[in-house]
N, C-alpha and C positions, 0 to 999 in steps of 0.2 A: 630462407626464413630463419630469424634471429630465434625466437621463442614460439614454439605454439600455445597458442593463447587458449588452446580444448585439453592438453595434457591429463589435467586431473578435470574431471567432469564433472562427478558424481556434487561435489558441492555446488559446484556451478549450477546446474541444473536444479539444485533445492532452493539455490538463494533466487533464479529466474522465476520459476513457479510462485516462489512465495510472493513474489510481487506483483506476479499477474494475476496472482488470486485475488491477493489486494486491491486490483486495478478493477478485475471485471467479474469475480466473482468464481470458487474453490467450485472444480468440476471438472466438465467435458472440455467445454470451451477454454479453460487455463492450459488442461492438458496440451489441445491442437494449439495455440498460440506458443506457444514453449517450446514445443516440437517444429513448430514454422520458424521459431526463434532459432534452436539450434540447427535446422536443415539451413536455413540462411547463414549462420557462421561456418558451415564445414564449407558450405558454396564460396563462401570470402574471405576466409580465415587467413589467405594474404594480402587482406589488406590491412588485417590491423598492425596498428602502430604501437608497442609498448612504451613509445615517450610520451603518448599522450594519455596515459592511462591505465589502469590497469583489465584484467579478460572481465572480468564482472562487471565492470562501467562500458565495455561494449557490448558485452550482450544486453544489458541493459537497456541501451541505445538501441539495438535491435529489436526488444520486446516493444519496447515504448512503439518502434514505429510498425510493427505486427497489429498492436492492439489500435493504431490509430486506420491501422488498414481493414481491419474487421467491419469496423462502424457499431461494435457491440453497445449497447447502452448497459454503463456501470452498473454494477445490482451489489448493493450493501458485501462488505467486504466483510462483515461477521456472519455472513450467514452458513459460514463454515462449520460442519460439526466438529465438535472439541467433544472431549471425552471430561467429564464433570462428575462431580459428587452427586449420586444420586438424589440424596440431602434437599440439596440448593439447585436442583435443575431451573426452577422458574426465576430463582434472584440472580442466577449468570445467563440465561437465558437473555432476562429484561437489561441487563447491564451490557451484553452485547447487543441487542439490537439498538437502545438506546445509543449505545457509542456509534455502531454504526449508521442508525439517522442525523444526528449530529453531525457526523463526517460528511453523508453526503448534501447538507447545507454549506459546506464551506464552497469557496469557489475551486475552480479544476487546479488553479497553481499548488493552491491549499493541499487537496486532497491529493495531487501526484506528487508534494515534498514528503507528507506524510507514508505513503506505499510504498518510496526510494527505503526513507531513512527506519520505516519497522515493519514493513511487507519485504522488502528483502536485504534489510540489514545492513544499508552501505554509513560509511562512515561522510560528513557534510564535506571532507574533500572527492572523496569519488562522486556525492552526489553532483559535485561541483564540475568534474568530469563531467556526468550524465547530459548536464544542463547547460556545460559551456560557462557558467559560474565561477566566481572565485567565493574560496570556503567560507571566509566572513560573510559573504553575502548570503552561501548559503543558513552558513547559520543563523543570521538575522531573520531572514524567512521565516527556517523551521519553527525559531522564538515564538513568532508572528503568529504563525497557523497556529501552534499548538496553546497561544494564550487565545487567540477567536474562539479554537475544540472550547477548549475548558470555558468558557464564556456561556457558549450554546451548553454545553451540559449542566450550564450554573442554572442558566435561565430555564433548562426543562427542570431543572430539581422544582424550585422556585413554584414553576407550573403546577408541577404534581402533587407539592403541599396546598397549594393554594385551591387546587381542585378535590383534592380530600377534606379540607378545612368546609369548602360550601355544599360534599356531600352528608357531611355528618349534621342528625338532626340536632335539634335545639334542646337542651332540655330544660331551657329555665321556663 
């Protein structure tokens, strides 16, 4: 074996988490998916290939197909708790949820370019790895998804004025 691809772990295993949270939802289930993730890479860890890629684009590959093996049905990937200004709990509160209802209107390509590239932080070549893509492509995607996000969160703003506009009374 040329390289072991688990050497250094400890990041490995934050950037996998982070993605599965963002896939199916910060919890029990990320936990066991993570954990199935890397008990599968110790079990195969010679078969990866470092020409094709790098240890985080295959674990990657790994989680993707844990999570496809679960059958979990996605649940809003903000529904994470963050630590917040006491201040502004209900205006990041609504800003997360709202971001992630919006996310989960996009379609699934949509929403797993999104989880790759800021659930666990890979750069549009590895995602390109992940996905058997070349980088421009990916990146044309990401472009894609993330002008439709901004779309749907244009059109719920839109919404929400529009719906405060016909709750306020009349006063002429």
């Amino acid at each position: 074996m040329a390289r072991d691809p688990l050497a250094d772990p400890g990041p490995l295993i934050r950037r996998v988490y982070a993605y599965v949270a963002y896939r199916i939802g910060d919890g029990a289930e990320a936990e066991d998916v993570t954990s199935e993730t890397f008990e599968r890479a110790l079990r195969y860890r010679e078969s990866y290939d470092a020409g094709r890629g790098e240890p985080v684009a295959w674990l990657i590959g790994i989680a993707r197909r844990c999570i496809e093996g679960t059958r979990l049905r996605p649940e809003p990937f903000g529904a994470a708790e963050e630590a917040a200004d006491p201040i502004d709990v209900a205006g990041a509160t609504i800003e997360r949820l709202t971001l992630a209802q919006a996310v989960e209107r996009l379609d699934e390509r949509d929403r797993e370019l999104i989880a790759l590239r800021y659930g666990s932080d890979l750069s549009a070549r590895q995602i390109g790895e992940v996905l058997e893509l070349r980088t421009n492509a990916v990146e044309v995607a990401l472009h894609r998804a993330l002008a439709r996000l901004r779309k749907l969160l244009e059109d719920e703003d839109t919404a929400q004025a529009d719906a405060r506009l016909t709750e306020r009374p009349s006063t002429l």
